[in-house]
Every structure is written in structure tokens, then in C-alpha cells.
C-alpha positions in Angstrom: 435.1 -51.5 170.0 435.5 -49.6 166.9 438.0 -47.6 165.2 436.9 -44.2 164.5 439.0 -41.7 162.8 438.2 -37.7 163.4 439.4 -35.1 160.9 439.1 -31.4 162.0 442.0 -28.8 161.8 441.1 -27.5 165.7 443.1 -29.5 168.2 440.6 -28.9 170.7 437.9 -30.8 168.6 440.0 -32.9 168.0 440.8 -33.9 171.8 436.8 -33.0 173.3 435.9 -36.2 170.8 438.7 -38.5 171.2 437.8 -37.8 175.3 434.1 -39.0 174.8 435.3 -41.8 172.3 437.7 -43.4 174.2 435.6 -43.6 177.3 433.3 -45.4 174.9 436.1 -48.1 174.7 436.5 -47.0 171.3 440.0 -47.2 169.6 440.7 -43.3 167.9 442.8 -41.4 165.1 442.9 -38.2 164.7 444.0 -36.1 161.4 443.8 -32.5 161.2 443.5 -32.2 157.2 441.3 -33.8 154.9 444.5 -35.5 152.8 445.8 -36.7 156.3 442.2 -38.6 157.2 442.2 -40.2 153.3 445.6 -41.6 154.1 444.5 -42.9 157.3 441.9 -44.7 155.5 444.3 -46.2 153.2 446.7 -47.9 156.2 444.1 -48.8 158.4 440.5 -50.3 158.8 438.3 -47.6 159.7 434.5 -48.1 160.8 433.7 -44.5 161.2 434.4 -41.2 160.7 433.9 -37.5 162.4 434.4 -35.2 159.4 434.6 -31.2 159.4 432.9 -29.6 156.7 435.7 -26.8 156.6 439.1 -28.1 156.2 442.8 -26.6 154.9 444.1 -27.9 151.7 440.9 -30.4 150.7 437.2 -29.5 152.0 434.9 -31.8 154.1 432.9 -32.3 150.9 435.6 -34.0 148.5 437.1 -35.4 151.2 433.3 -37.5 151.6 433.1 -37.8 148.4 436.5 -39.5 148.5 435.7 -41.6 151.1 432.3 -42.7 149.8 434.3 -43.7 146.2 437.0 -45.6 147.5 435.7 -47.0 151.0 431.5 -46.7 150.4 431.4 -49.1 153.7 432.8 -46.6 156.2 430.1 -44.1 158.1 430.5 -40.3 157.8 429.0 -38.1 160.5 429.8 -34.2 159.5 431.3 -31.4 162.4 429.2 -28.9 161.5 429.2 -24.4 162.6 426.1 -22.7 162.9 426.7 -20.9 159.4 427.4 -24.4 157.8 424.0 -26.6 158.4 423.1 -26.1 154.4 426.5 -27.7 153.5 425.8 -30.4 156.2 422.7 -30.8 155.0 424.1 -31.3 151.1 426.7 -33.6 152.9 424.1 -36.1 154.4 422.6 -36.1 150.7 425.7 -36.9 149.1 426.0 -40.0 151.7 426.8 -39.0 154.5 425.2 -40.4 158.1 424.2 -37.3 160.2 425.8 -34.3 161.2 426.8 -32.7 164.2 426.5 -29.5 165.0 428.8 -26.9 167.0 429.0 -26.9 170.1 429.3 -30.6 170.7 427.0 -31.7 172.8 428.5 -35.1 174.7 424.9 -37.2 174.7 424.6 -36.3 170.9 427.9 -37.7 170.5 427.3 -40.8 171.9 424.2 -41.6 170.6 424.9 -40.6 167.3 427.8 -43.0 167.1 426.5 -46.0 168.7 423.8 -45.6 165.8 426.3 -45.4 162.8 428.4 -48.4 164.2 425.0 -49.8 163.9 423.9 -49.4 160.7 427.7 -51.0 159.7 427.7 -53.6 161.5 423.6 -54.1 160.4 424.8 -53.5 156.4 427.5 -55.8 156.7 425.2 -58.3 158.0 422.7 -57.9 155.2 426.3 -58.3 153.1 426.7 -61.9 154.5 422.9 -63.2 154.5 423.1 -62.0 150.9 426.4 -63.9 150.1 424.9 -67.3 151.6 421.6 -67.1 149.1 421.5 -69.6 147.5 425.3 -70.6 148.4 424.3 -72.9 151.9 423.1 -76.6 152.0 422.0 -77.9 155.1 424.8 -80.5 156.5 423.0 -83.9 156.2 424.3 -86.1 159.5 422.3 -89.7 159.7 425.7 -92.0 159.7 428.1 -91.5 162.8 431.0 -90.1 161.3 428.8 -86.6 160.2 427.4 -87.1 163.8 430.6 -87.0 165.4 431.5 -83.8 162.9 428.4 -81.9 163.7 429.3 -82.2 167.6 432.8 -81.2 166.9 431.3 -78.0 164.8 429.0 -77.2 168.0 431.5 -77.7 170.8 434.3 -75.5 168.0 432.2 -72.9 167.2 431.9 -70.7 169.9 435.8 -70.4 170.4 438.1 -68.8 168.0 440.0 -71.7 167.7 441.8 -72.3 164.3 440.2 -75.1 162.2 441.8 -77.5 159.6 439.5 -79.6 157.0 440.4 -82.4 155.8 438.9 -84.2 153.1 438.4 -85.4 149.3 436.8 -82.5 147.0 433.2 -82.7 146.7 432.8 -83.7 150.7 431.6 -80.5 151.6 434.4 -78.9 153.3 433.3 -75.3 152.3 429.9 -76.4 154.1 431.4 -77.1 157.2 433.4 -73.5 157.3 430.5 -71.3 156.9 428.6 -73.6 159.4 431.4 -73.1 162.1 431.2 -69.2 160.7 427.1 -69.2 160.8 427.3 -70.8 164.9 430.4 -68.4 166.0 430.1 -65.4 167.9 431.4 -64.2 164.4 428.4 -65.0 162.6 427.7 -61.1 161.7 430.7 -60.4 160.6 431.8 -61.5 156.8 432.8 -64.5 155.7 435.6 -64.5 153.2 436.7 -67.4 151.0 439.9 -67.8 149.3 440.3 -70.6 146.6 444.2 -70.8 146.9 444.4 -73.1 144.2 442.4 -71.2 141.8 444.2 -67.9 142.0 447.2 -67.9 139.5 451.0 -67.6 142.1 451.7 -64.2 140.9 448.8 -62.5 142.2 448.2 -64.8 145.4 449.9 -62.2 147.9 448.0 -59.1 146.5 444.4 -61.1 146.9 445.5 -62.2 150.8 446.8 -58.9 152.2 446.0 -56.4 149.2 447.9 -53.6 147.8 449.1 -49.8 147.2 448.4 -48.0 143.9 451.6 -47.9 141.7 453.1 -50.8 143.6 453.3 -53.2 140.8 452.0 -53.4 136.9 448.3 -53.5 136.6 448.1 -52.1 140.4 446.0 -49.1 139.6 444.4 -48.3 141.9 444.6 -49.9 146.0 442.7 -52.7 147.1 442.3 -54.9 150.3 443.3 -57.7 150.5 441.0 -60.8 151.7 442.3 -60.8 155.5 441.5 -57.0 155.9 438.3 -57.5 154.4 437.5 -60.3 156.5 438.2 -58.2 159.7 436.4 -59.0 162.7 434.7 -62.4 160.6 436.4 -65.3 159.6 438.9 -66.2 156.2 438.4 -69.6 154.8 441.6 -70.8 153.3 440.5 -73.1 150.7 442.7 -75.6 149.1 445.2 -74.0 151.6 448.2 -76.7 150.2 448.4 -75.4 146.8 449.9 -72.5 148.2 453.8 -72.0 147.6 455.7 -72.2 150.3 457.0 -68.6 149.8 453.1 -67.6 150.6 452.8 -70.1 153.3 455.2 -68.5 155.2 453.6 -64.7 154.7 450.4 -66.7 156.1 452.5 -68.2 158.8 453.6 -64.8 160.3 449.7 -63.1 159.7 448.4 -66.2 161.9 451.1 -65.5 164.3 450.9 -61.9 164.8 447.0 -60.9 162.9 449.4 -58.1 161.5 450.4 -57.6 157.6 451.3 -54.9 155.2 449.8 -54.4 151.8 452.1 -54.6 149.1 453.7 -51.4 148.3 452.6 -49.8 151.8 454.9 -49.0 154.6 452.3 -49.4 157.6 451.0 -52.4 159.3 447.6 -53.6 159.6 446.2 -55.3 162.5 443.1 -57.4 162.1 440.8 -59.3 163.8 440.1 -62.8 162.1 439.4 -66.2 162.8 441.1 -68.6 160.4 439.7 -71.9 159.1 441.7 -73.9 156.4 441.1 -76.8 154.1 442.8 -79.4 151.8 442.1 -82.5 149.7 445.4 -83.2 149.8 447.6 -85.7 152.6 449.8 -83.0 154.8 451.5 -85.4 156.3 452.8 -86.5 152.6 453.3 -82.9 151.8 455.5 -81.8 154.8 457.7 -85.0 154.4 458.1 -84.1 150.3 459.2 -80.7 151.7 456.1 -78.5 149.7 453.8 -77.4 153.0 455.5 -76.0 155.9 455.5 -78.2 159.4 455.2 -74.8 161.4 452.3 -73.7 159.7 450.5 -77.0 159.3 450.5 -76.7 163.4 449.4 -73.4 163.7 446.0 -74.1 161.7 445.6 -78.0 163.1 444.3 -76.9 166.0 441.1 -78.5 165.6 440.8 -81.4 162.7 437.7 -82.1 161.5 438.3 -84.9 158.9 435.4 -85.3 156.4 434.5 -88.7 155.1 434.0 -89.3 151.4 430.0 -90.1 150.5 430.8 -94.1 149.7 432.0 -94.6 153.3 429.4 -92.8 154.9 426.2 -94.5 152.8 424.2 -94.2 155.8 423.5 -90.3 154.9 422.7 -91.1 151.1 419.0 -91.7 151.4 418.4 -88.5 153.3 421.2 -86.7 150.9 419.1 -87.7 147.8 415.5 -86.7 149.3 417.2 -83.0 150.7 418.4 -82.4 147.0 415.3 -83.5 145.7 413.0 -80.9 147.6 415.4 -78.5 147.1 415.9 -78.6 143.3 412.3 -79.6 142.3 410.4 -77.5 145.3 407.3 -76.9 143.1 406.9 -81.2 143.2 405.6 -80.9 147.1 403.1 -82.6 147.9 403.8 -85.3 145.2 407.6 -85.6 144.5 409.1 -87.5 142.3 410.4 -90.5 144.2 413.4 -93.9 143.1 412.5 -96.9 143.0 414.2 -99.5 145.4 415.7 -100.9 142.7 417.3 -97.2 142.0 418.4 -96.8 145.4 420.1 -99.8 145.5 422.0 -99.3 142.1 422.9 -95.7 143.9 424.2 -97.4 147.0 426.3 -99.7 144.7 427.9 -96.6 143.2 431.7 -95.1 145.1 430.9 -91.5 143.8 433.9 -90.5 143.2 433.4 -86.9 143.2 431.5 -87.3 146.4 428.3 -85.4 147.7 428.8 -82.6 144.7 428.5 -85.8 142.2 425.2 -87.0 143.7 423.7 -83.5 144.1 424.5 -83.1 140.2 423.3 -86.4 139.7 420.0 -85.7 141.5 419.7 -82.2 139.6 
């Protein structure tokens, strides 16, 4: 199901596609000037968009070229007369998907849509793939305790169950997320990461849930925020503890209800995410010292995966130090370079202290 948005100025237009649409199972809005569809745009996620070339008070062009500055990821299929097809055609060249012409025809309709929803959902895919270049590891499980976690990721996965990581930095807890994302019926959709403790407490809210032009300094123009730009994938809360307990409790209520407004905006936002959290720190020492809220430490523990720091799972550290190998020195195959036993065994000795980032640094 999508959300499509149709801006013509004749009512009966207007109601012929919602009709066809919504027997689709598709979820509509309807706007019968090109200033009304742009605000539409603004309060909610839109995935596509039936546009007539001749509207009052802003034409079908600007209004596409609007829509292709500010939200470049939304479709456009032009409503198009007989005497219009050389302004549809300039519309298509100026970005647009296709273009309709008048009178609708119900099996163009259809077919036109199902291939713009598509090509999004096909160029948000090519989005992801490109964001985990050179980003992924594989997860390295020899000693049981990764064993145990790579069973825990497989039987997880599927669900939309929320996810809480535990574990030291360096363990790999980011890893773990996008594998859970990669394996979920989610995998197409984006995966968003938010470094909580790297982004300063003043602008926290306005990353999270975004914001309206005008609605603070510095706020010039209006932005999503990472859980509406994580719609329909999943939001990795990283270093989800650092947050203030003013934010936690924004987060709390967005868990809750998958609804939030952007700061300065009057209208709610629903979205569809799946949320997976992570910490180095002890949350049971956090909630007792009163700086991470009980209620939302049970909303995200659904499902604790715990991660083990590298010097209590030396089991995986020969096959750790051989996967970093190939894969920063791939031009060595067939005759990598290769430690001694004496090496190894000065490696085992070692805690690594900042885990399986330390050794792949090391082996680098």
C-alpha cells in the first residue's frame, strides 16, 4: 500500500482516481490546487503523485518542479487534455514519470501506477545497497556465544519485533543491526542510523522527527527527520543512552504510537518503522541513577541480544584475523601474508580493549 496524493482542480477527477486507487488498497489525498498538493507533501510521506498540468493559482509545471527540488524521491505522473500532450511531454523531461492522458482510461491507471511505485521502491533499493558499500563486514561466529547471536538474529528477523544491543564499543553492534535489517522482510526499505551520542542535545529532536522552515534559528528550509525517512525500513538508535531523558520520552511516545510531529508543524505523521537500539552502557545502572527511563528501556528490550567483547570470545579470533586479511590485502590471494604461531599466540594473549574494531585496525 502506498500513499498517493492527486492534485487536479475537477472534483470528478479527483474522485474517478481516488475510486481506482483505493480498490488498489492504496491509501489517497486529494488537493485541488497546486499550493494545496505542496503542502501535503510537507505533512505527510507521499510515494506518488497524479499531477494536472493546468491548475489555479500555481501550474502543473512549477508545482513539479517544486516537487522534484524539495522531495526528488516522490514519482510524478502528469493528468494530461488532448491540447496539452507538448506540456506533458516537456513535463516528463523535466522529471516527471509518464503522463496520462484525458479521458482516463482505468487499465492505464493501474498499470501506470504499479510501475512508478516500482521504480521507488527499485531506487530506494539501489539507495540501500549503495549505503552498505563498503560499510558491511561479514559477522564472524566460530565461538558459541556469536553462534547463539546469529540464531537469535535468524529466528528475530523476520518479525518486527523491537531489538536492544548490548555491548562494549568496538563489538560490532552496528553489524548486527543492519544484519537483522539485511534478513527482515524490511531489507528494501532504508536503513537509517542515528549516532545519539554524536549529535550535539540542541539539535537531537530536529535530526529524529525533522522540522518546519522558520521554526527555529538556522531552520531554513524543512527537513525530515530520521524516523520519517526511515519509513517503511528500520531506525537504528545508536548509543540510544546518551540521549536526555527529555528526548527519551519524545522517543517513548513515537514507539508507542509510530506517530510524531516535526518541529514547528501542526500535523501528525504516521510511519512505518521497525526500531532497533544499542548501548555500551549498563541500563540497569542507568535507570537506578535515574538518567534512562524504565518505560522506555521495556519498550525497546524486547529482544536482547548481548554481544560479547573479542577477549571473551577468542574462539572467533583466528577466523576474525584471516576475514580482515583477505579483505584489506585482496590483491595477496593466492599467497597471503600469513602470522607466525608465535604471533597468534602473542594476539591471543592480548584483552583488546577496543574490541573487534581494535584488531581490524590492527590487522590493516
Amino acid at each position: 500500500m502506498a500513499k498517493i496524493l492527486i492534485i487536479d482542480d475537477e472534483p470528478r477527477i479527483r474522485e474517478t482516481l481516488s475510486d481506482i486507487l483505493k480498490d488498489e488498497k492504496h491509501s489517497i489525498a486529494t488537493a485541488a490546487d497546486g499550493l494545496e498538493g505542496l503542502n501535503i507533501c510537507k505533512e505527510e510521506t507521499i510515494h506518488l503523485i497524479f499531477l494536472d498540468v493546468w491548475l489555479p493559482n500555481m501550474g502543473g509545471i512549477d508545482v513539479l518542479k517544486e516537487v522534484k527540488r524539495n522531495f526528488p524521491e516522490i514519482e510524478v505522473i502528469i493528468i494530461s487534455g488532448h491540447g496539452n500532450i507538448d506540456l506533458a511531454v516537456k513535463a516528463v523531461k523535466l522529471g516527471a514519470f509518464d503522463f496520462l492522458e484525458k479521458p482516463l482510461s482505468l487499465d492505464k491507471i493501474i498499470t501506470i501506477t504499479r510501475n512508478a511505485l516500482a521504480m521507488e521502491d527499485l531506487k530506494k533499493e539501489n539507495r540501500a545497497l549503495k549505503e552498505r558499500i563498503f560499510i558491511e563486514d561479514d559477522l564472524i561466529a566460530v565461538s558459541p556465544a556469536m553462534i547463539k547471536i546469529k540464531e537469535i538474529i535468524a529466528q528475530s528477523a523476520p518479525s518486527d519485533a523491537r531489538i536492544l544491543i548490548l555491548g562494549e564499543n568496538g563489538t560490532g553492534k552496528e553489524l548486527i543491526a543492519r544484519e537483522i535489517h539485511r534478513k527482515s522482510i524490511r531489507a528494501r526499505g532504508p536503513f537509517i542510523e542515528v549516532n545519539c551520542a554524536a549529535i550535539p542535545e540542541n539539535l537531537i529532536e530536529s535530526e529524529l522527527f525533522g522540522h518546519e522552515k522558520g521554526s527555529f534559528t538556522g531552520a531554513v528550509a524543512r527537513r525530515k527527520g530520521k524516523f520519517e525517512m526511515a519509513h517503511r525500513g528500520t531506525i537504528f538508535l545508536d548509543e540510544i543512552a546518551d540521549m536526555s531523558l527529555f528526548t527519551q520520552a519524545k522517543v517513548l511516545r513515537v514507539i508507542q504510537e509510530l506517530t510524531f510531529e516535526r518541529i514547528g508543524g501542526e500535523n501528525s505523521i504516521h510511519v512505518d518503522v521497525r526500531v532497533i537500539a544499542a548501548t555500551n552502557k549498563d541500563l540497569q545502572k542507568e535507570i537506578q541513577e535515574k538518567r534512562f527511563r524504565e518505560d522506555l528501556f521495556f519498550r525497546l528490550n524486547v529482544i536482547p541480544i548481548q554481544v560479547p567483547p573479542l577477549r571473551e570470545r577468542k574462539e572467533d579470533l583466528a577466523e576474525l584475523i584471516l576475514y580482515f586479511q583477505k579483505k584489506l590485502d585482496p590483491a595477496s590471494e593466492p599467497n597471503p601474508k600469513t602470522f607466525s604461531k608465535e604471533a597468534l599466540d602473542y594476539l591471543h594473549q592480548y584483552a583488546w580493549p577496543g574490541n573487534v574494531r581494535e584488531l581490524k585496525n590492527f590487522i590493516e
